[in-house]
N, C-alpha and C positions, 0 to 999 in steps of 0.2 A: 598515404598515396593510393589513387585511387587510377586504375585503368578501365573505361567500358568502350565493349566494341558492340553494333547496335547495325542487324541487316534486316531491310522491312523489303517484302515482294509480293505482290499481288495475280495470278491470273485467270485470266476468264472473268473478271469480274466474281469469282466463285469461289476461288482458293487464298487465302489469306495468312501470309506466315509473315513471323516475327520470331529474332534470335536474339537474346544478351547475352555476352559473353562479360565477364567480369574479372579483375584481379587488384589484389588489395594487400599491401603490406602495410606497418604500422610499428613506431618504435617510441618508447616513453622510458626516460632518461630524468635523473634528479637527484642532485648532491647537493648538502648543503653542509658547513661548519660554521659552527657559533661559538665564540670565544666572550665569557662574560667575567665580570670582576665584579665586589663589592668593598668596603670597607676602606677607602682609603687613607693611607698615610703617607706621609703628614696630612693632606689635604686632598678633595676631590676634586681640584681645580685642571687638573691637567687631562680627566676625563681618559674617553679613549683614545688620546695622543699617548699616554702612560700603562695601558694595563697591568704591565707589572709592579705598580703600582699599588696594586690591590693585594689584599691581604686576602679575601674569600673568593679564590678563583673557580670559574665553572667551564669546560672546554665539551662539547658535545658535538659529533660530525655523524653524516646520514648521506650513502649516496644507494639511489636502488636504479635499475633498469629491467625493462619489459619489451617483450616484441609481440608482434600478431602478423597473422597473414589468410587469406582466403581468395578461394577461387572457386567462382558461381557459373553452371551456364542456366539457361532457359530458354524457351519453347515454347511459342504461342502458334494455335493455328485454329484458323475457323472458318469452314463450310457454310456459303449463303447468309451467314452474318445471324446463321441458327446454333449451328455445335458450336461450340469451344472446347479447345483443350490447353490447357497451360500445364505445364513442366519443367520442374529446376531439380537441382540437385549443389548443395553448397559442400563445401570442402573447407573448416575455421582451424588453425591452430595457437594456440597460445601458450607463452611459455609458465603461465602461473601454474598451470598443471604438470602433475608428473610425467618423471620420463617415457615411460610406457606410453601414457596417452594421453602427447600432446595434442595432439589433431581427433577432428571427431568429422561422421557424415551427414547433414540432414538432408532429406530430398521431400519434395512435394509435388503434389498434382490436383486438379482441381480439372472438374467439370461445367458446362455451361449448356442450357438450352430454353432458348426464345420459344417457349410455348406458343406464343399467341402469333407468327409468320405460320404456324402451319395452317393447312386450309381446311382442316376440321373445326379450328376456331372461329373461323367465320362469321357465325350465328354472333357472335359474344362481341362484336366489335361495338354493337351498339352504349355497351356499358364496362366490357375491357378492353383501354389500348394497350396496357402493355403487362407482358406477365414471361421473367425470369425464374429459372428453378438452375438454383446451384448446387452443389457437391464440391467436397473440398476433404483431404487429409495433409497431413504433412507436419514435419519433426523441425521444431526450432529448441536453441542451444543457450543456456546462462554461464555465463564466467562472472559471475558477480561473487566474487571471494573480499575476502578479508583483505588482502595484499597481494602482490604480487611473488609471495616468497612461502603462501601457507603450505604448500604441497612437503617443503624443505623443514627440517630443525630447526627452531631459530635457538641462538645463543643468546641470553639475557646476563647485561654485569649487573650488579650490584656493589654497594658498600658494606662489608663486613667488621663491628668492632670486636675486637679483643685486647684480653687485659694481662698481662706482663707478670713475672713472681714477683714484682715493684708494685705492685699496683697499677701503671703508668697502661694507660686507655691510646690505642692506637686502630687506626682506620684502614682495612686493605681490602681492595680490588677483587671480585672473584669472576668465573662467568662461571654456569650450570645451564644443561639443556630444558627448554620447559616446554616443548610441542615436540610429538611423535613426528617425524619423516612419514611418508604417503607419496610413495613413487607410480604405486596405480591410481590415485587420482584421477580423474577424467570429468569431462561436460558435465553437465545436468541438462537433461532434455525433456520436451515436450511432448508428446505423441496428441493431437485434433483432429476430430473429425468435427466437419463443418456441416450443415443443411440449412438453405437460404433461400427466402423467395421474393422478390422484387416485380411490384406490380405498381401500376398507376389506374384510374378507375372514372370513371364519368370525364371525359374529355379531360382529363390530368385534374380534375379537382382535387381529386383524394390519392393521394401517392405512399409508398413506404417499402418498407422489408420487416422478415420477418426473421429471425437468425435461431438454430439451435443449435447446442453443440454440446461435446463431451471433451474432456482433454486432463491427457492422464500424464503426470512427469515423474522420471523415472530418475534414479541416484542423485537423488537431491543432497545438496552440498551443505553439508555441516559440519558443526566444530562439537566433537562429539568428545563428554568431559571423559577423564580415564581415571581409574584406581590410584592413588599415590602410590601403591605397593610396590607399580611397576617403573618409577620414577620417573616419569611424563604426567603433565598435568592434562592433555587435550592431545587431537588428532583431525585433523581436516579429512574428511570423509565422506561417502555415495553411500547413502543409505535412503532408503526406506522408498513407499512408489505414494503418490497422494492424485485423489482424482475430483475432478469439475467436469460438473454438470450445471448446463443453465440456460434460455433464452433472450431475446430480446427482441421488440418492438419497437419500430421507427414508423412513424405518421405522421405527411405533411400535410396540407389544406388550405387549397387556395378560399378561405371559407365564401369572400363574399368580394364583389369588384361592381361598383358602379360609376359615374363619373368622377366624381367628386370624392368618394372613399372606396377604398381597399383595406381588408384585412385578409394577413394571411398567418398562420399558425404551425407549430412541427411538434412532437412531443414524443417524449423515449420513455421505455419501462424496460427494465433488466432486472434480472435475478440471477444471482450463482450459489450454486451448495457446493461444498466441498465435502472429500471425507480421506481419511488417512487409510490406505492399504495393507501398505505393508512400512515396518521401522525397520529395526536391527537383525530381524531372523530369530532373537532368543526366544528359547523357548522354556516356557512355565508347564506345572502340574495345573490343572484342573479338577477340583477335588467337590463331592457331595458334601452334605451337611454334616454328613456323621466323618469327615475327615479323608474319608477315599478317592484314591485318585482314580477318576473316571474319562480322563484326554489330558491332550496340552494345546496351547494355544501360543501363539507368538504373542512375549511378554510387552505390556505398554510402557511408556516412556515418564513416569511421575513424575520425577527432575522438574522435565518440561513439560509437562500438562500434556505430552502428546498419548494420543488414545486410537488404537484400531476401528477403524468404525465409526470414527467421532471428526467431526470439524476440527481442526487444529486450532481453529478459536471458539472453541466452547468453552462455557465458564464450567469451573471444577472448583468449588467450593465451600463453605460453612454455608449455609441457607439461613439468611439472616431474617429472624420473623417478630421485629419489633426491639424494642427498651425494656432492662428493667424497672420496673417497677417499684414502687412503696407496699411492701407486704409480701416480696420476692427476695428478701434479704438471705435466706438462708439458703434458698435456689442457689441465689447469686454467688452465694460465695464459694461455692466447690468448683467453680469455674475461673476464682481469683476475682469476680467481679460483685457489683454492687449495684443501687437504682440509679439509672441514668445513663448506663452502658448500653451499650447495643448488645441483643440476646441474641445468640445463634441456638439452631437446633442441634441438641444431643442426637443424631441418629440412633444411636446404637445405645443409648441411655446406661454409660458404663461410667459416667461423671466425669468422663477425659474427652476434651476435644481433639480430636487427631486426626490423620487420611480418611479413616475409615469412616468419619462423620462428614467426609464431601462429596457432594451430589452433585452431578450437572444438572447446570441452569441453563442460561439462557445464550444468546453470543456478543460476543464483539463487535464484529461487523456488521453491517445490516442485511437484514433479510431481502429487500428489495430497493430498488431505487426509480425515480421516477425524474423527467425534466418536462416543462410545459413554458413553450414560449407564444408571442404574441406579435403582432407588427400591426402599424395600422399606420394609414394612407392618408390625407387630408388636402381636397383642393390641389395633390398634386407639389407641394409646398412644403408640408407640414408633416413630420413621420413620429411615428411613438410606439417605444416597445417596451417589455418589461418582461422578466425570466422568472421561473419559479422553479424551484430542485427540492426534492426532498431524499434524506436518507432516514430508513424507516425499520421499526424493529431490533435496533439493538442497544446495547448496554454496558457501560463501564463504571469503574467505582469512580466513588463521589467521598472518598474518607475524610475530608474537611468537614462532613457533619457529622463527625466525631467531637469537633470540637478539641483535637487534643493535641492540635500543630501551634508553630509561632508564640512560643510563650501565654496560652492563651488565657490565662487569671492578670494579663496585664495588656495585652495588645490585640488586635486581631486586623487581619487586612481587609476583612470583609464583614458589615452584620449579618451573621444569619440565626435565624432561630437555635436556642438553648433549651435541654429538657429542665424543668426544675419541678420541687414537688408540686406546685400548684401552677406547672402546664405541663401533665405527665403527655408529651407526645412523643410518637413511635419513629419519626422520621429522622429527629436532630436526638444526640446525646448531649451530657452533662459537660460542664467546660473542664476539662483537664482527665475526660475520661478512660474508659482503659478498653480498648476496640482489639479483639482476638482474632478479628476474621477482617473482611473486607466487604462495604456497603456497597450494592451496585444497585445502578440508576436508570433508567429507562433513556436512552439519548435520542429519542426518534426527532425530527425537525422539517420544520419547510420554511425553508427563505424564499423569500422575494428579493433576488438575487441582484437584480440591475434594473434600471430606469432610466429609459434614454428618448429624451426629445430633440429635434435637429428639425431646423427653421431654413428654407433655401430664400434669403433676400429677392424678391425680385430683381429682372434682370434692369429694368425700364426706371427703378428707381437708379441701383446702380449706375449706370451711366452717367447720370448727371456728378459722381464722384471718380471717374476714371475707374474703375473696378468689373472685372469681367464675372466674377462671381463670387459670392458670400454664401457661407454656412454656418449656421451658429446652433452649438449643441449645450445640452443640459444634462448629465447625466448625474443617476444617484447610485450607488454601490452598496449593499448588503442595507436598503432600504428600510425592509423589516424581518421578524423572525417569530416563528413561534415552535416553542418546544412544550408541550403539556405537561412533562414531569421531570424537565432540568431546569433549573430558575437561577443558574450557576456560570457565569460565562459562555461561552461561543460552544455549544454541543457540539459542533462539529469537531474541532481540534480537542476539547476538555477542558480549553485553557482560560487565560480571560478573557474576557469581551472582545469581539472583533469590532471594530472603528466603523461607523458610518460614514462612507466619502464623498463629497461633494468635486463637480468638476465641470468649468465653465470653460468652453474652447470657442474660438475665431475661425475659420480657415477662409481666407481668399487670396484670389490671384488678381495682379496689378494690367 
């Protein structure tokens, strides 16, 4: 349930305010009981008219409940239609969090100013009309938990068998706690700083923004595994700070307008880097070569591949530098492997692959993204566009050319290249091999994302059929693709092929 109250007032043609006032509660409720049977006797004819019936009974019930609430005001006001100020301040609570802190505050504020009404820019109107410089900071809030109950203990039953001085096997009921309580729980927040500039350029031909920004979130919400020592398996938890840095680029473009055609164009580029601040607080020795400890440093996160300093998707792994080979047998085998396997680098050349032989590589996510789209104009009649995206720069495993999934000395869902002695290649392994580490693949792509032509009937034919107007479109969906170094399914997802869609549509009115 949502309440906004909304005052707009103007004066002098000079002063210009806006107020939102806001309130918001929210209630999520859900019980459900399942009562199942199997086995019946004499017969299963009487179904779920009979469940007692059943000889293998299953009874399972689940009811949970959640609440939320918040209250926002804001504040807009702007001078000559040059300054701007906006101002809010939000007020969220939610009961998934601990008791301590249920409720959290974010407030924001942002600046605005219309460079180009001042009358120093005068000169420049001949090739800028319009030119915005923003400023912005402000804290927004995640509740995206596991459940509505992580903050609490949860009880877990189970079936436990034991066996009698008879022998005789019997089945009982227990319950044990398996997550720690977490009564200071609270938000995970945001903290951004924004810088933005918005301009349009030769009579609007050329328009855009330009975006930068930083944005650092602080008690990020995890499920942080624990010691069994302490008889808790896990704990829902605000740990660690992780920060973004990145830009982006918007450009539209009326490119070109004559009678007969038009085209006009938009295109985006974005980049974000991440890096991890701060984790748990532990703290490690720091030690030189000859074993001395020389500092401490806040210890990283192995478990989870989380690292100080490091992208939280960086790869941390064996550095995998080819197959072995015919004439690498004895290599091979202190590593348990043979020719046809995939070789990883010993770092540390002690004959054991371990932690200490993995290196950061490359990342998961891509390093930058890009969109370029098109429109084009014909007679007025006739429209045609087409989208192009790419994500670029990153890398996930491809262990399927391992060759060592799906039974694969009898079946396989896919062909793909095999090493054998006489095609020693470094990319695929032997079929049924034995892969140590994990192959990772370059996923970079650019689709040709959509294809769209739309036909306006005339109006003059029309009429002679009763019809006020006709559109007829054509459009093609994930047209084409190309990826230089995955030859493997849809890069984008990892998975299989994504479908090429065709789609024919009508629209008119009678």
């Amino acid at each position: 349930m949502d309440n906004i109250i909304r005052w707009k007032k103007e004066y002098n043609d000079i002063h210009k305010f806006e107020v939102t006032l806001l309130q918001n509660a929210e209630k999520g409720q859900y019980w459900q009981t399942i009562a199942k049977t199997s086995n019946y006797s004499p017969s299963d004819i009487l179904g779920y008219h009979r469940l007692q019936a059943g000889t293998v009974p299953l009874v399972s019930s689940n009811d949970t409940y959640k609440t939320g609430d918040a209250l926002m005001g804001r504040i807009y006001y702007s001078l000559h239609d040059k300054y701007m100020l906006t101002a809010s301040i939000r007020r969220d609570g939610y009961s998934a969090f601990g008791l301590k802190n249920p409720r959290a505050t974010f407030p924001a504020v942002a600046l605005g100013w219309v460079f180009t009404s001042e009358d120093f820019m005068r000169k420049t109107d001949s090739w800028l009309n319009y030119g915005k410089l923003r400023l912005s900071w402000g804290k927004n809030g995640n509740r995206d938990l596991a459940d509505q109950y992580t903050a609490l203990s949860d009880m877990t039953s189970g079936l436990h068998p034991y066996i009698d001085q008879n022998g005789n096997i019997y089945l009982s009921s227990y319950l044990y706690v398996n997550r720690m309580a977490n009564s200071g729980l609270k938000w995970e927040s945001k903290a951004a700083y924004n810088l933005g500039l918005d301009f349009s350029l030769f009579k609007d031909i050329l328009s855009g923004s330009v975006e930068v920004y930083t944005a650092t979130t602080h008690d990020l919400l995890v499920d942080r595994a624990l010691p069994e020592i302490i008889g808790f398996n896990s704990v829902a938890a605000n740990l660690g700070e992780l920060q973004n840095k990145g830009f982006e680029v918007t450009l539209n473009a009326n490119i070109m307008k004559r009678e007969n055609f038009e085209w006009s164009g938009s295109a985006n580029f974005s980049l974000n880097r991440r890096e991890i601040k701060k984790l748990y607080g532990d703290m490690v020795d720091v030690k030189d070569s000859d074993g001395n400890v020389i500092g401490q440093k806040e210890a990283d996160d192995i478990k989870n591949q989380w690292f100080i300093g490091q992208d939280p998707d960086r790869i941390w792994d064996y550095e995998r530098i080819g197959v072995w080979q015919l004439g690498e047998e004895d290599e091979a085998a202190k590593y348990g492997c043979q020719p046809g396997d995939f070789k990883y680098k010993d770092q540390n050349r002690d004959g054991v692959m371990t932690d200490n032989d993995k290196v950061f590589q490359k990342y998961k996510t891509p390093r930058f993204r890009w969109t370029f789209r098109n429109d084009f104009r014909l007679f007025k009649d006739f429209d045609l566009s087409f989208l192009l995206y790419s994500y670029w720069g990153y890398y996930n495993t491809f262990n399927r050319a391992a060759n060592n999934s799906n039974f694969p000395d009898r079946c396989s869902g896919y062909a793909l290249p095999r090493w054998t002695p006489n095609n020693p290649i470094n990319d695929y392994a032997r079929v049924g091999s034995k892969n140590i580490g994990n192959n990772y693949v370059n996923r970079s792509f650019i689709r040709l994302d959509n294809i769209t032509a739309s036909y306006n009937v005339p109006p003059k034919f029309l009429k002679k059929f009763f019809v006020q107007n006709m559109r007829l479109t054509l459009s093609v969906r994930n047209a084409a693709m190309w990826a230089p170094e995955w030859d493997f399914g849809d890069p984008e997802s990892g998975a299989d092929p994504t479908p090429r869609t065709y789609n024919l549509s009508v629209n008119f009115t009678l």
